[in-house]
C-alpha positions in Angstrom: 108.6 -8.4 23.6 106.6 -6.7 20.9 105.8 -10.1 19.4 104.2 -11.5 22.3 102.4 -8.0 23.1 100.5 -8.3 20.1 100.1 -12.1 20.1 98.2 -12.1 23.3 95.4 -9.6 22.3 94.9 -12.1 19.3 95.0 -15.0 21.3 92.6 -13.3 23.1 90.4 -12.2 20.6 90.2 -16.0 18.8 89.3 -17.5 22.1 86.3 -15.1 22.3 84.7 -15.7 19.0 85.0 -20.0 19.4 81.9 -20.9 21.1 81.2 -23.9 19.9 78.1 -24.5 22.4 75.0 -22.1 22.7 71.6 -22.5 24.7 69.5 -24.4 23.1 66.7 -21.7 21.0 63.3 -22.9 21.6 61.5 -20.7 18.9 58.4 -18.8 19.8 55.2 -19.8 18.2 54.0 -18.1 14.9 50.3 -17.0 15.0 48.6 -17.9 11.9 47.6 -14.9 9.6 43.7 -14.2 10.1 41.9 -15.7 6.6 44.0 -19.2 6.6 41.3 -20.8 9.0 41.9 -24.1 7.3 44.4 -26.2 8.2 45.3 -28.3 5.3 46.1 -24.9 4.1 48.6 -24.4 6.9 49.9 -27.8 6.5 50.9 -27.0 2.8 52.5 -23.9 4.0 54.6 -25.5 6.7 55.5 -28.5 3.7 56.8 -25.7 1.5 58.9 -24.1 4.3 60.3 -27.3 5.2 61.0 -28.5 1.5 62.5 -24.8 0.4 64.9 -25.5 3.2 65.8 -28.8 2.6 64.0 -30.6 5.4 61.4 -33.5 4.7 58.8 -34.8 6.5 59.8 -38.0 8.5 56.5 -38.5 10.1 52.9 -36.8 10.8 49.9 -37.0 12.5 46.8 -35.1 14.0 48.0 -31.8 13.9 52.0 -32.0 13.8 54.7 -33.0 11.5 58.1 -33.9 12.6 60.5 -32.7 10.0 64.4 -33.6 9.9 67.2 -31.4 7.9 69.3 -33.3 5.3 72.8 -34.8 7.0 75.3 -32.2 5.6 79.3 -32.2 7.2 79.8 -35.0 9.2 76.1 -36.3 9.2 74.9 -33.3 12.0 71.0 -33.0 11.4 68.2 -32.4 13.6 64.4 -33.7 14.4 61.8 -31.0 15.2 58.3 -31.5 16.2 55.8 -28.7 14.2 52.7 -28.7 16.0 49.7 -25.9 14.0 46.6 -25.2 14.6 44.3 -22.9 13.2 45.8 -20.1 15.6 49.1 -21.2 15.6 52.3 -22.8 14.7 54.6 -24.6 17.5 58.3 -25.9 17.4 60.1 -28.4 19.8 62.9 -29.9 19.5 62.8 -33.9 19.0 66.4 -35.2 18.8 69.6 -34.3 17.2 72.2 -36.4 15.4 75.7 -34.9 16.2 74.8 -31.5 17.3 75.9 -32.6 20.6 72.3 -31.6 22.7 73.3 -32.2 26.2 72.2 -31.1 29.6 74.2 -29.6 32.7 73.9 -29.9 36.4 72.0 -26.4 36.2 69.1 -27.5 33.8 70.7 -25.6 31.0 70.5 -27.5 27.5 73.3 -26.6 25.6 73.8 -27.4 21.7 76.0 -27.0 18.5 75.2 -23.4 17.2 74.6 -24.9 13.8 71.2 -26.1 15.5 70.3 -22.7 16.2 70.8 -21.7 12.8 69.6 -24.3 11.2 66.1 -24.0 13.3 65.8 -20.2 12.8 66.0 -20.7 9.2 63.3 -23.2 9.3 60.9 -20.8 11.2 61.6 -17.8 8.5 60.6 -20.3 5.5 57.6 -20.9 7.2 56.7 -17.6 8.1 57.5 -16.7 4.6 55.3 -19.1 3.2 52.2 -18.3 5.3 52.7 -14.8 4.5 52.7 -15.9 1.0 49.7 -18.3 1.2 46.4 -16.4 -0.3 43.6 -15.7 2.4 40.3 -17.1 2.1 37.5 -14.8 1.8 34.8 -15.0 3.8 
């Protein structure tokens, strides 16, 4: 009887912590640090963000990037969008390989938490390296 009484509280306990599936984090925009008014300046901050987290550059265009994370554990690796501007810097999600991105009959978008991770530490490299990037003078 002591057995199971302390069994079920960590039964309990293991259950809690196993979420496997989260929302899906839509990151909000970073505003661009006044002084970086040019935007192949941005652009090389973003590429350094990406690269310093080992992400490359799978396409590009006016504007955007789409940037994918290198397959680690079972090939799981997303595709983000990275839309900038001279004000701004904008993140949406693409596609996902393995990171199980599904919807549910109440809108919700659910996905592995590694996603969340993975994209949050995306967002901080590029903050970083705006931050970092000298301002013009003007």
């Amino acid at each position: 009887m002591k057995v199971l009484c302390l069994q079920i509280p960590l039964i309990i306990f293991l259950l809690g912590g196993c979420t496997t599936y989260v929302g899906l984090h839509q990151p909000e925009k970073l505003m661009v640090p006044q002084g970086q008014t040019n935007l192949e300046t941005i652009q090389v901050a973003i590429r350094e963000g990406v690269s310093k987290q080992g992400w490359k550059v799978v396409d590009e265009g006016p504007n955007y990037l789409i940037v994918s994370s290198e397959p680690y554990w079972r090939a799981r690796f997303p595709v983000i969008q990275i839309s900038y501007s001279q004000y701004s810097v904008e993140f949406a999600y693409v596609s996902s390989r393995n990171l199980r991105y599904t919807y549910i009959t109440e809108g919700k978008q659910l996905v592995r938490r590694d996603y969340n991770k993975m994209v949050n530490g995306l967002v901080q490299s590029i903050r970083y390296q705006m931050d970092q990037t000298p301002r013009r003078r003007l």
